[in-house]
mmJSON file of the N, C-alpha and C atoms, coordinates in Angstrom:
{"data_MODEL":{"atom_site":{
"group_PDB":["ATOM","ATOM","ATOM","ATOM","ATOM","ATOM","ATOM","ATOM","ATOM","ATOM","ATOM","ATOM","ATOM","ATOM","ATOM","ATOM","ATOM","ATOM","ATOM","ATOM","ATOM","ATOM","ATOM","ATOM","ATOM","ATOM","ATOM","ATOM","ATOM","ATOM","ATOM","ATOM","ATOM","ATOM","ATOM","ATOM","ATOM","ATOM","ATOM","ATOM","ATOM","ATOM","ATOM","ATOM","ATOM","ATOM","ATOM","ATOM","ATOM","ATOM","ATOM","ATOM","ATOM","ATOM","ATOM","ATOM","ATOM","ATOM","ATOM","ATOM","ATOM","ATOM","ATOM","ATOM","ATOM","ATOM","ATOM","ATOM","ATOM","ATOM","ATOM","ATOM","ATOM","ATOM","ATOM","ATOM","ATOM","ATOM","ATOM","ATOM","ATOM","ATOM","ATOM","ATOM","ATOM","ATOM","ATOM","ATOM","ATOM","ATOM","ATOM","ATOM","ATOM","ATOM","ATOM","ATOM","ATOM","ATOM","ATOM","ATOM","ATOM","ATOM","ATOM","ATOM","ATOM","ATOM","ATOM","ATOM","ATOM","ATOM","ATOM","ATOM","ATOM","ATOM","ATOM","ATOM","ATOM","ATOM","ATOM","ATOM","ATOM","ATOM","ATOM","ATOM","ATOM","ATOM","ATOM","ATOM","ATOM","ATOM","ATOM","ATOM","ATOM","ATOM","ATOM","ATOM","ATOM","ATOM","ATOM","ATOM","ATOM","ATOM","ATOM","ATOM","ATOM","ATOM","ATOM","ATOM","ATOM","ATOM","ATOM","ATOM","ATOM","ATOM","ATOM","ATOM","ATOM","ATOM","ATOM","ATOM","ATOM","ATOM","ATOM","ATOM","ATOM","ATOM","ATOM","ATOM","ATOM","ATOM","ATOM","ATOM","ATOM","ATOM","ATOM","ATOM","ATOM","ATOM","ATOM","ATOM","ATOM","ATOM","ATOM","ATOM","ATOM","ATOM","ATOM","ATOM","ATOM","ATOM","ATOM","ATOM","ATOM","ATOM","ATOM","ATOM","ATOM","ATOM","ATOM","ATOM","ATOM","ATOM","ATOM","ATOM","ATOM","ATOM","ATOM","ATOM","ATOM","ATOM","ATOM","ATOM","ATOM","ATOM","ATOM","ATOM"],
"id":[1,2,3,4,5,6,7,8,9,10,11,12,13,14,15,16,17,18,19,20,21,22,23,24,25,26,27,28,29,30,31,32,33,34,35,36,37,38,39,40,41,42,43,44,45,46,47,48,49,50,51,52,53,54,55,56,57,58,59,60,61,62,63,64,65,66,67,68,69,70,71,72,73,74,75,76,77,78,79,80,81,82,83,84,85,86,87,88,89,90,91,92,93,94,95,96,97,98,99,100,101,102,103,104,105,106,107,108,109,110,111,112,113,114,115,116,117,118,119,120,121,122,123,124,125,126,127,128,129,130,131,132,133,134,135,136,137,138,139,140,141,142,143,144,145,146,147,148,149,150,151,152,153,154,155,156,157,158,159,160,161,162,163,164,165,166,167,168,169,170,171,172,173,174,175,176,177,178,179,180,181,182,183,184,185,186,187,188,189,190,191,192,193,194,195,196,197,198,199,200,201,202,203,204,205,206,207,208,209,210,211,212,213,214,215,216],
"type_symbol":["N","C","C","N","C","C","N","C","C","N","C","C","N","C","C","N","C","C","N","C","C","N","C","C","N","C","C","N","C","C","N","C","C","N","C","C","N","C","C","N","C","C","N","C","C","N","C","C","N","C","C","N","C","C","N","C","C","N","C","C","N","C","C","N","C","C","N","C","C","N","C","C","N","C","C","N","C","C","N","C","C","N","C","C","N","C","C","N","C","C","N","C","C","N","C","C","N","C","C","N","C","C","N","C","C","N","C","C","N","C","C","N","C","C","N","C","C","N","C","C","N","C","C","N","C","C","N","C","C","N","C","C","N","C","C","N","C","C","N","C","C","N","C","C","N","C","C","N","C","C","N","C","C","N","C","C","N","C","C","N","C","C","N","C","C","N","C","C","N","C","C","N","C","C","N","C","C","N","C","C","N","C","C","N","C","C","N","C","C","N","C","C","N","C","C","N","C","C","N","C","C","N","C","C","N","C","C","N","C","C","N","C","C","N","C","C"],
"label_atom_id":["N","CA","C","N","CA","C","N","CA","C","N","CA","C","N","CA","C","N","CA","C","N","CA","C","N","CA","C","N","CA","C","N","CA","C","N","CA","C","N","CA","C","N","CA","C","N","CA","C","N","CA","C","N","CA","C","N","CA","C","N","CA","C","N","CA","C","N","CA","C","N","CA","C","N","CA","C","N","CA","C","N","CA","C","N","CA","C","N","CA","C","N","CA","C","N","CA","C","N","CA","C","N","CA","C","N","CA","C","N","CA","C","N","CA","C","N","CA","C","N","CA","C","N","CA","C","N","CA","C","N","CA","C","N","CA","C","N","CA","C","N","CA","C","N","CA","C","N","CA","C","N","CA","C","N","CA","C","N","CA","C","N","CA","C","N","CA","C","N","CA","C","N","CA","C","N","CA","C","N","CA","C","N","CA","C","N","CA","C","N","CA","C","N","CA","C","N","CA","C","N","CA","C","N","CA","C","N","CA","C","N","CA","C","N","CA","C","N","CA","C","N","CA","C","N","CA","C","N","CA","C","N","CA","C","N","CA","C","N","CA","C","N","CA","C","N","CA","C","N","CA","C"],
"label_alt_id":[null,null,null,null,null,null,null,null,null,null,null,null,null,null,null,null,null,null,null,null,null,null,null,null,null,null,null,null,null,null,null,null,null,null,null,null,null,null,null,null,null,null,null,null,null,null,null,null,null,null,null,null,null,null,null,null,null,null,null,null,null,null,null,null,null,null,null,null,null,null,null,null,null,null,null,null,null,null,null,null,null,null,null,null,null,null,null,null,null,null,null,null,null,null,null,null,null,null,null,null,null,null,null,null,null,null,null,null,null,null,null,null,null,null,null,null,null,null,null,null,null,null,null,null,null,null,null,null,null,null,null,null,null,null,null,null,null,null,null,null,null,null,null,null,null,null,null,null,null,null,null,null,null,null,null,null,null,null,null,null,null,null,null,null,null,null,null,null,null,null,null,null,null,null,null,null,null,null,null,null,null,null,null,null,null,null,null,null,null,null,null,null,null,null,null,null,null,null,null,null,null,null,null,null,null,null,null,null,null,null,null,null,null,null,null,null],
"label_comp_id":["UNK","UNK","UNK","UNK","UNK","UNK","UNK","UNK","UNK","UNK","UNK","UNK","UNK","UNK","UNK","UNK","UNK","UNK","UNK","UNK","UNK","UNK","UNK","UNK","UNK","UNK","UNK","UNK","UNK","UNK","UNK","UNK","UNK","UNK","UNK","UNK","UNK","UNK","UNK","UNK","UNK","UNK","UNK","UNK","UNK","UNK","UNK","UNK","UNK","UNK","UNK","UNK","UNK","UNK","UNK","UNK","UNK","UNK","UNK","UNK","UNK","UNK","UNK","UNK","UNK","UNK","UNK","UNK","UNK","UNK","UNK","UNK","UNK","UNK","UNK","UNK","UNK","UNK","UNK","UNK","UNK","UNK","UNK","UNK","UNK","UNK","UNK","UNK","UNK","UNK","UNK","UNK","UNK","UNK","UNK","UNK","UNK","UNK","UNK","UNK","UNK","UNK","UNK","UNK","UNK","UNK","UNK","UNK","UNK","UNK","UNK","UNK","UNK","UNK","UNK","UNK","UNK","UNK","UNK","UNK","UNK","UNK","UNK","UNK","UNK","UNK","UNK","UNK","UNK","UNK","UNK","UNK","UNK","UNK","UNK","UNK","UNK","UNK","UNK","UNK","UNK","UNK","UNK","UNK","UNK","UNK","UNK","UNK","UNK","UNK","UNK","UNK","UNK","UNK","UNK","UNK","UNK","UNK","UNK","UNK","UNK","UNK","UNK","UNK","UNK","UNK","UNK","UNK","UNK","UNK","UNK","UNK","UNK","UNK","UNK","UNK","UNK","UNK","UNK","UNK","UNK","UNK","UNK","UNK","UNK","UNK","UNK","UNK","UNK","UNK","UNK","UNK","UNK","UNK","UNK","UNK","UNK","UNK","UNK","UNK","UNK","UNK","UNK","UNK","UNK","UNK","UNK","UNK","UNK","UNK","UNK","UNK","UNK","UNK","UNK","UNK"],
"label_asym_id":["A","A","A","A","A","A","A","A","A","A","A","A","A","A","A","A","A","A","A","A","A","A","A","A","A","A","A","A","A","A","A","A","A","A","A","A","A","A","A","A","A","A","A","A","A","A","A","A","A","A","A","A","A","A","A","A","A","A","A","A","A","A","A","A","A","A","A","A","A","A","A","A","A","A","A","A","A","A","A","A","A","A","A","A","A","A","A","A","A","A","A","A","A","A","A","A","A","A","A","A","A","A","A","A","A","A","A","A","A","A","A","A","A","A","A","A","A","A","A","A","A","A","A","A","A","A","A","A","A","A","A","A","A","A","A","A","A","A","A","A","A","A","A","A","A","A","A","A","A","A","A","A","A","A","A","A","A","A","A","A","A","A","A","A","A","A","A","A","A","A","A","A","A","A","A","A","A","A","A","A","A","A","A","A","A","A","A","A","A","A","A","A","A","A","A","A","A","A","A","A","A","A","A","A","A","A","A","A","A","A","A","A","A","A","A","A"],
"label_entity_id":["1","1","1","1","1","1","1","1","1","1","1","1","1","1","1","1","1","1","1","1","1","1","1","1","1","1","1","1","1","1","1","1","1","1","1","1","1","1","1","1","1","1","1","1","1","1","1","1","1","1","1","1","1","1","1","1","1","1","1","1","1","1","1","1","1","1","1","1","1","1","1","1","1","1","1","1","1","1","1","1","1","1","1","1","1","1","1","1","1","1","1","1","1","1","1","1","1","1","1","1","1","1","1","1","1","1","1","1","1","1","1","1","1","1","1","1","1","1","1","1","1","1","1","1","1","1","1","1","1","1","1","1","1","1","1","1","1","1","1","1","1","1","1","1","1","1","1","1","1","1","1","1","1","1","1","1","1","1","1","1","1","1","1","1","1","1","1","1","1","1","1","1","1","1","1","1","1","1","1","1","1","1","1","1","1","1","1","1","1","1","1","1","1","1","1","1","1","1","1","1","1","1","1","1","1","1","1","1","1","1","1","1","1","1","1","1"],
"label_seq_id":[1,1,1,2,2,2,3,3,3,4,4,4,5,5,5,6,6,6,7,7,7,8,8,8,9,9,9,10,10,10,11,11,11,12,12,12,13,13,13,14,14,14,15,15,15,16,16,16,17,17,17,18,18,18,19,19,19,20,20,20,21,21,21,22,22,22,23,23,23,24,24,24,25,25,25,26,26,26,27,27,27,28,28,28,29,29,29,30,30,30,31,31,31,32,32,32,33,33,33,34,34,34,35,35,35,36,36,36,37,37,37,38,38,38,39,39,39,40,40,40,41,41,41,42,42,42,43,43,43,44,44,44,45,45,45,46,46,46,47,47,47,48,48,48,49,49,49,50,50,50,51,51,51,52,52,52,53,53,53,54,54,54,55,55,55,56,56,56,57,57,57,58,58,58,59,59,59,60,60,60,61,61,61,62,62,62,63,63,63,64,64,64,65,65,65,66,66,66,67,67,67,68,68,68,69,69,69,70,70,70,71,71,71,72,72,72],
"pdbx_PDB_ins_code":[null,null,null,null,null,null,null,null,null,null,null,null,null,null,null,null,null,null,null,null,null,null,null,null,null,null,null,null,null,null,null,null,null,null,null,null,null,null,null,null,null,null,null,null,null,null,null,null,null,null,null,null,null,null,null,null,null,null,null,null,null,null,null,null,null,null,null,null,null,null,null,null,null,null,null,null,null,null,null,null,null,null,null,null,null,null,null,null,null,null,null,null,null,null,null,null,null,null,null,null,null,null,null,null,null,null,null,null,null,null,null,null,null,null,null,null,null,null,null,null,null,null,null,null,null,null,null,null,null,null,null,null,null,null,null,null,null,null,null,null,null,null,null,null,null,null,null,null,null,null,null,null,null,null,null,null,null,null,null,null,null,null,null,null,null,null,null,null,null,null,null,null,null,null,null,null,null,null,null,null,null,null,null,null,null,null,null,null,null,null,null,null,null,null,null,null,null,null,null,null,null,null,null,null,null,null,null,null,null,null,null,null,null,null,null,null],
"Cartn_x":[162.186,161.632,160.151,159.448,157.738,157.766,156.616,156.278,154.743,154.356,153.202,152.813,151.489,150.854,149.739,149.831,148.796,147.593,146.679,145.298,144.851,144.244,143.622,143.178,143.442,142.569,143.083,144.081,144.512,145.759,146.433,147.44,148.764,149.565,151.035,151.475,151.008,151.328,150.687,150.809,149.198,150.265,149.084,149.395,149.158,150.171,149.36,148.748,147.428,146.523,146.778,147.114,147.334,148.967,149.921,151.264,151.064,150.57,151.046,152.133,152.129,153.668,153.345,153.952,154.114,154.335,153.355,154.049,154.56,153.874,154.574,154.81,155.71,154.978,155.301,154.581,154.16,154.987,156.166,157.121,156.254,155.618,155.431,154.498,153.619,152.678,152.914,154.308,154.735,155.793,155.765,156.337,156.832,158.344,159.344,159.769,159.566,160.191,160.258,161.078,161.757,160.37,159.822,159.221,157.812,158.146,156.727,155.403,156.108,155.039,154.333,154.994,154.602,153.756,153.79,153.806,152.095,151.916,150.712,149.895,150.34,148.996,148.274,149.613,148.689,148.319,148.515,147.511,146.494,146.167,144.743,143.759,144.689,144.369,143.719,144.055,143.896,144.418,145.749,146.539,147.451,147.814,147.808,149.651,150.56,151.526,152.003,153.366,153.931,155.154,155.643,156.884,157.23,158.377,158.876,159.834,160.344,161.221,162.757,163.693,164.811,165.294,166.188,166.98,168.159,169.077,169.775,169.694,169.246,168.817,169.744,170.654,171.482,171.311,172.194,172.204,172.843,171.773,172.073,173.148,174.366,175.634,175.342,175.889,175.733,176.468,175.389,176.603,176.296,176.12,176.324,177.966,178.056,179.378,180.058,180.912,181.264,182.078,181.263,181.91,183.592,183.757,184.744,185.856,185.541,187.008,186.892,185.959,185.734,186.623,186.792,187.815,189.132,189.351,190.933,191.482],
"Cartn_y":[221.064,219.779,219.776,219.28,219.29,217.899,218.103,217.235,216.943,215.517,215.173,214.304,214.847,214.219,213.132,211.889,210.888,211.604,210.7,211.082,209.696,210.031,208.539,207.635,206.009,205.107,205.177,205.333,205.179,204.266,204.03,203.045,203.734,202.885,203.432,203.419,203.037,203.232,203.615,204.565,205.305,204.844,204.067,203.626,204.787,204.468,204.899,203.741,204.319,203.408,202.86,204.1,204.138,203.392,203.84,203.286,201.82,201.66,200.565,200.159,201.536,201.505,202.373,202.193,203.438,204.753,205.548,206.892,207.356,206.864,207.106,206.033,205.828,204.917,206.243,206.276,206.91,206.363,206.978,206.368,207.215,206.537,207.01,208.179,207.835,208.902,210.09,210.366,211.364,210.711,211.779,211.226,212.76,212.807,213.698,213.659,215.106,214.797,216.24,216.686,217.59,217.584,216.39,216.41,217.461,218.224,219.043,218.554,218.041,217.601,215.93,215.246,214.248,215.144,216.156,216.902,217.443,217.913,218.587,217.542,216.281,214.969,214.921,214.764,214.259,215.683,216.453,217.652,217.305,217.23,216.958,215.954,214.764,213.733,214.055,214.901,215.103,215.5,215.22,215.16,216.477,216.711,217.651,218.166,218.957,219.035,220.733,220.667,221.535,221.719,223.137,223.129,223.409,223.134,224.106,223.475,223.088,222.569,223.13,222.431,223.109,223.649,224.458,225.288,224.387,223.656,222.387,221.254,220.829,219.331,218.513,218.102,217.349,215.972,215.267,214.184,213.497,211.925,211.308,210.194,209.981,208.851,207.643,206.959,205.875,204.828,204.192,202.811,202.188,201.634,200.181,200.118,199.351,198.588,198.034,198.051,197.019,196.222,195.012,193.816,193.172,193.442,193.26,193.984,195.383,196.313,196.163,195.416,195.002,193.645,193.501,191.562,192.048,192.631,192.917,193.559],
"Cartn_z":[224.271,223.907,224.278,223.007,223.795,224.643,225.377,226.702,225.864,226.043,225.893,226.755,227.463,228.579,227.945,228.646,228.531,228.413,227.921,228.482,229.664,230.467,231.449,230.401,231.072,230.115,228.694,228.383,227.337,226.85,226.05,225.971,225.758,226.455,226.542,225.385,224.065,222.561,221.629,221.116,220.081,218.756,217.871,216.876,215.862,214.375,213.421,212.616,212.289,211.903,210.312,209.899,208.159,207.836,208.658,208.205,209.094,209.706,210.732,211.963,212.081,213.142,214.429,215.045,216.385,216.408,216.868,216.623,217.767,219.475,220.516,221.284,222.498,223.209,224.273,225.265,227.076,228.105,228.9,229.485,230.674,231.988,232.934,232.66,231.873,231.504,230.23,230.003,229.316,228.627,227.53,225.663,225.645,225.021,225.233,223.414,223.139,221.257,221.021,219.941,219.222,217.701,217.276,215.934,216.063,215.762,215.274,214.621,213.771,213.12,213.859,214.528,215.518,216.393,217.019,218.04,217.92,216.297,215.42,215.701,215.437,215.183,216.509,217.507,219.085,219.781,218.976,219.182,219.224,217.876,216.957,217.345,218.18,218.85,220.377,220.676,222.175,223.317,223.037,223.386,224.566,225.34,226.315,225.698,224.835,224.609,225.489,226.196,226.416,226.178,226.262,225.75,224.621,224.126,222.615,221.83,220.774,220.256,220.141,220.865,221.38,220.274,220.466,219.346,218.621,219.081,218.734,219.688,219.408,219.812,219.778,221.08,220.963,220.305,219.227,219.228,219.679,220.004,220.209,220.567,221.213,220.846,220.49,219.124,218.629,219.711,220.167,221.342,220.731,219.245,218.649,218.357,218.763,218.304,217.258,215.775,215.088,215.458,215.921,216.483,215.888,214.123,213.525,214.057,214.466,215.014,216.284,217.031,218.293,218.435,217.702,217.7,217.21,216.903,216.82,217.773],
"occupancy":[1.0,1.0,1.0,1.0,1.0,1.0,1.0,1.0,1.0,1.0,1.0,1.0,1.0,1.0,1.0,1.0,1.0,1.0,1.0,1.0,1.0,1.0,1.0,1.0,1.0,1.0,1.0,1.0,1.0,1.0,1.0,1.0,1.0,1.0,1.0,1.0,1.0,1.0,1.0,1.0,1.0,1.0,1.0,1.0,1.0,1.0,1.0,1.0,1.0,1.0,1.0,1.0,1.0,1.0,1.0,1.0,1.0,1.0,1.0,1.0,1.0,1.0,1.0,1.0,1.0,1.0,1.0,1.0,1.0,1.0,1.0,1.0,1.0,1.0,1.0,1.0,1.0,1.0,1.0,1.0,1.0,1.0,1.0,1.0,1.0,1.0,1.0,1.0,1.0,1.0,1.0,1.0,1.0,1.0,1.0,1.0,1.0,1.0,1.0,1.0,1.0,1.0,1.0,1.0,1.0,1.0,1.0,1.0,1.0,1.0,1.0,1.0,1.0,1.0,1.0,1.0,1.0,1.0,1.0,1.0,1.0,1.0,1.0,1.0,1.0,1.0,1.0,1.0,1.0,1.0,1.0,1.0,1.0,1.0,1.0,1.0,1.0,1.0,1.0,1.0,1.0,1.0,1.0,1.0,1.0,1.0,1.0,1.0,1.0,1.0,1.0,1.0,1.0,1.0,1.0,1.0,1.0,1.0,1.0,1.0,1.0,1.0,1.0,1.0,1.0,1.0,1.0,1.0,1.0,1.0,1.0,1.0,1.0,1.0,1.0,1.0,1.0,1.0,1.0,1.0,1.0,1.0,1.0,1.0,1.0,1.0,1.0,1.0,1.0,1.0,1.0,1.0,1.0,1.0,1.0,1.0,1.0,1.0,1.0,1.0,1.0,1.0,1.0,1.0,1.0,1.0,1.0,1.0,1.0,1.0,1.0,1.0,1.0,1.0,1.0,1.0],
"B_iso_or_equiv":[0.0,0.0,0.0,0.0,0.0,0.0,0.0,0.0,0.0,0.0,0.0,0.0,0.0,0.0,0.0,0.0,0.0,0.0,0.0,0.0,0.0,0.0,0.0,0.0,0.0,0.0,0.0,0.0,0.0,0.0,0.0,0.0,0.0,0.0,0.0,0.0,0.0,0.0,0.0,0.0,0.0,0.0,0.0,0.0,0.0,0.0,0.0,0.0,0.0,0.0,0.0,0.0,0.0,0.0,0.0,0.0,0.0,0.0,0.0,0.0,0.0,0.0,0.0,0.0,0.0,0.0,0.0,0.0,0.0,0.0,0.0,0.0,0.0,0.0,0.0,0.0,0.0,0.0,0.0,0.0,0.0,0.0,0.0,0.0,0.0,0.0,0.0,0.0,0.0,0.0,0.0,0.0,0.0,0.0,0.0,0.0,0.0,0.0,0.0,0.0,0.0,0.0,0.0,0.0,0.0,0.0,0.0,0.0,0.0,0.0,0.0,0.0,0.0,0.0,0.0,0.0,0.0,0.0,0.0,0.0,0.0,0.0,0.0,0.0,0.0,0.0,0.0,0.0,0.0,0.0,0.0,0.0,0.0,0.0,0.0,0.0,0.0,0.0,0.0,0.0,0.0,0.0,0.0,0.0,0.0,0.0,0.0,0.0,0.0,0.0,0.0,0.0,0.0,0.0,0.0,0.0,0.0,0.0,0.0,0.0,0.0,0.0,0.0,0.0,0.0,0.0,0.0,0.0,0.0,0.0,0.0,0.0,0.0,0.0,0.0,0.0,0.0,0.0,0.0,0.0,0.0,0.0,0.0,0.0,0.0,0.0,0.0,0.0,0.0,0.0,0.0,0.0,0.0,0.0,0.0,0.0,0.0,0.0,0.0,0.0,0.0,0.0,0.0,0.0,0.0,0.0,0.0,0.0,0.0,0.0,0.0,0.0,0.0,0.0,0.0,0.0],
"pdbx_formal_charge":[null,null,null,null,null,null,null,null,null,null,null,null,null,null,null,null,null,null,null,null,null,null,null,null,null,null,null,null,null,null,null,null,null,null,null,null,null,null,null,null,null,null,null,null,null,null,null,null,null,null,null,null,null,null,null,null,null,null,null,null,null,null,null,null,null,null,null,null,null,null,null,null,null,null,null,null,null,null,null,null,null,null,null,null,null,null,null,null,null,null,null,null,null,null,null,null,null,null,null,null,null,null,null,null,null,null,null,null,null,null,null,null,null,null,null,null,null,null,null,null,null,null,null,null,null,null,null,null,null,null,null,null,null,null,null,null,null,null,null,null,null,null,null,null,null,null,null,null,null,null,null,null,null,null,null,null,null,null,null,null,null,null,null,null,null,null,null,null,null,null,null,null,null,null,null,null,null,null,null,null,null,null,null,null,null,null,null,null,null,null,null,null,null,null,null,null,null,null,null,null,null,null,null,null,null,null,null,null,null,null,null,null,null,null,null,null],
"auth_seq_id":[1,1,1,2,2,2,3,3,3,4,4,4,5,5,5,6,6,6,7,7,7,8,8,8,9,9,9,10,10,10,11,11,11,12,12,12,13,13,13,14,14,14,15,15,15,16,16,16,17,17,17,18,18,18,19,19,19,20,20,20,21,21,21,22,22,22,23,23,23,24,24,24,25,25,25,26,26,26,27,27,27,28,28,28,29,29,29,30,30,30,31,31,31,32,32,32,33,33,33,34,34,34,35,35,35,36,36,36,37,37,37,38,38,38,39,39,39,40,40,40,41,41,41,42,42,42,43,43,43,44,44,44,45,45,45,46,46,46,47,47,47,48,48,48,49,49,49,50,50,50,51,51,51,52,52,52,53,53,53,54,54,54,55,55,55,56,56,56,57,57,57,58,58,58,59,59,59,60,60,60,61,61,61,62,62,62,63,63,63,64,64,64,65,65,65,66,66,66,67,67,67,68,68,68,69,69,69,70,70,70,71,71,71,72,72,72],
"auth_comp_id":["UNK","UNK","UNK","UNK","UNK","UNK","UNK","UNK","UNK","UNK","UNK","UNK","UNK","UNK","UNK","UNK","UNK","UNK","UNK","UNK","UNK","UNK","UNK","UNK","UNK","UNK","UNK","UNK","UNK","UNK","UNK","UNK","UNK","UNK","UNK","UNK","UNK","UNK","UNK","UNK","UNK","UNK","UNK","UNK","UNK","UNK","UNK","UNK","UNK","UNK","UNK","UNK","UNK","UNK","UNK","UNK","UNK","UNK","UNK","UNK","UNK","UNK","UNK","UNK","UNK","UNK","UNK","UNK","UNK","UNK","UNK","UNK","UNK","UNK","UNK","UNK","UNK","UNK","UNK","UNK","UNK","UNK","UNK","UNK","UNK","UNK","UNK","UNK","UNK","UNK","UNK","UNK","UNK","UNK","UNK","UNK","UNK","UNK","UNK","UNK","UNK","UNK","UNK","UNK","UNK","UNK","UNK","UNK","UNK","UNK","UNK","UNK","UNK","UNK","UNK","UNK","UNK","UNK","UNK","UNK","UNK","UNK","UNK","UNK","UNK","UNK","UNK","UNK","UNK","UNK","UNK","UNK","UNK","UNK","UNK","UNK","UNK","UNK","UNK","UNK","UNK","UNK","UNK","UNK","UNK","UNK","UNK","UNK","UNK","UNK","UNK","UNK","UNK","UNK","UNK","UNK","UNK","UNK","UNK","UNK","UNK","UNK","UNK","UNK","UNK","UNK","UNK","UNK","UNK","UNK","UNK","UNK","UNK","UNK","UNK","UNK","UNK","UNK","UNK","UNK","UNK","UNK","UNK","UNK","UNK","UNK","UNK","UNK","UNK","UNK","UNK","UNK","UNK","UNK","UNK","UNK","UNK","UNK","UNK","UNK","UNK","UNK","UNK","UNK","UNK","UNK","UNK","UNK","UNK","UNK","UNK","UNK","UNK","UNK","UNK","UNK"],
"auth_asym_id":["A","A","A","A","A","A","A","A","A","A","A","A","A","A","A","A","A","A","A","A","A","A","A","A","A","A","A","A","A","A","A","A","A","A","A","A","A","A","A","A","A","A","A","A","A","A","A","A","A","A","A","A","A","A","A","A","A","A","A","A","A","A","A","A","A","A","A","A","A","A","A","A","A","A","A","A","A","A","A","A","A","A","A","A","A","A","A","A","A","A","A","A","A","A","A","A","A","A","A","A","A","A","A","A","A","A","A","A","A","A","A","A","A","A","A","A","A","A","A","A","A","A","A","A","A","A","A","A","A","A","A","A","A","A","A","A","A","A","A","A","A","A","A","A","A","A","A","A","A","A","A","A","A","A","A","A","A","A","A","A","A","A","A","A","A","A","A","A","A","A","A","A","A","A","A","A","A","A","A","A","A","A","A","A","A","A","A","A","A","A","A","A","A","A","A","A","A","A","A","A","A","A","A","A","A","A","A","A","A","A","A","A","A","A","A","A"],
"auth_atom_id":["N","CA","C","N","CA","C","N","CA","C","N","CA","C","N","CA","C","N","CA","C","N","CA","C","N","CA","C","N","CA","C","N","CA","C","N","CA","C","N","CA","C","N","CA","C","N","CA","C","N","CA","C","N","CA","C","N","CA","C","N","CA","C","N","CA","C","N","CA","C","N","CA","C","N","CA","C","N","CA","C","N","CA","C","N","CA","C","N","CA","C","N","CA","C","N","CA","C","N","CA","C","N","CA","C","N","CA","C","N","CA","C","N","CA","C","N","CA","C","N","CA","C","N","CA","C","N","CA","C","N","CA","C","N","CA","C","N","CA","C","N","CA","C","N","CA","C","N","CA","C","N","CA","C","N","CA","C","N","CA","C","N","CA","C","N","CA","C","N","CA","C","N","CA","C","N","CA","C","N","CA","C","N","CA","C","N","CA","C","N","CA","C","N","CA","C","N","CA","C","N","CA","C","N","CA","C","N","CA","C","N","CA","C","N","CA","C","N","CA","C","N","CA","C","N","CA","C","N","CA","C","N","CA","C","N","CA","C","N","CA","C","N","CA","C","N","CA","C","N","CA","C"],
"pdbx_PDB_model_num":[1,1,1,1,1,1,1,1,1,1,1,1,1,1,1,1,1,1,1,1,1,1,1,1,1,1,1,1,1,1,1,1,1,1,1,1,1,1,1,1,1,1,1,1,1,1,1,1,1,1,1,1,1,1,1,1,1,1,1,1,1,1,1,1,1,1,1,1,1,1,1,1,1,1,1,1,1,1,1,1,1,1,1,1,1,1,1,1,1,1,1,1,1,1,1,1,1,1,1,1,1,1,1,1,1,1,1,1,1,1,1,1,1,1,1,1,1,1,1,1,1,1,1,1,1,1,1,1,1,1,1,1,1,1,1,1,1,1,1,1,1,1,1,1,1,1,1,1,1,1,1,1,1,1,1,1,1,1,1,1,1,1,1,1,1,1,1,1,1,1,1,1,1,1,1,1,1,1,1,1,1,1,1,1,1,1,1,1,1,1,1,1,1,1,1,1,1,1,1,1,1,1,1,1,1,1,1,1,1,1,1,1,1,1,1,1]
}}}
């Protein structure tokens, strides 16, 4: 998994400017991701990245609930 280090003075959320959305937010300084190509931008940005993109990448467990098979 790459590791991406803050830079100082910077914000716990680097926007994208063009889509309008979030591309990271900074949990305690460091942003944890599998996306390469996320990975390429905050390169390009500045950005301090280590690490490697795991070989299978566990997913995630869905804990949403359907409340309907939840009531029966």
């Amino acid at each position: 998994m790459y590791t991406v280090t803050k830079k100082p003075l910077t914000a716990n959320t680097i926007w994208d400017a063009k889509k309008g959305v979030p591309l990271c937010k900074f949990v305690n300084g460091v942003f944890k991701t599998n996306d390469t190509d996320l990975v390429e931008k905050l390169k390009n940005m500045g950005y301090e990245v280590t690490g490697e993109k795991d070989a299978n990448p566990q997913k995630q467990p869905d804990t949403r609930r359907n409340h309907k098979e939840a009531d029966k």
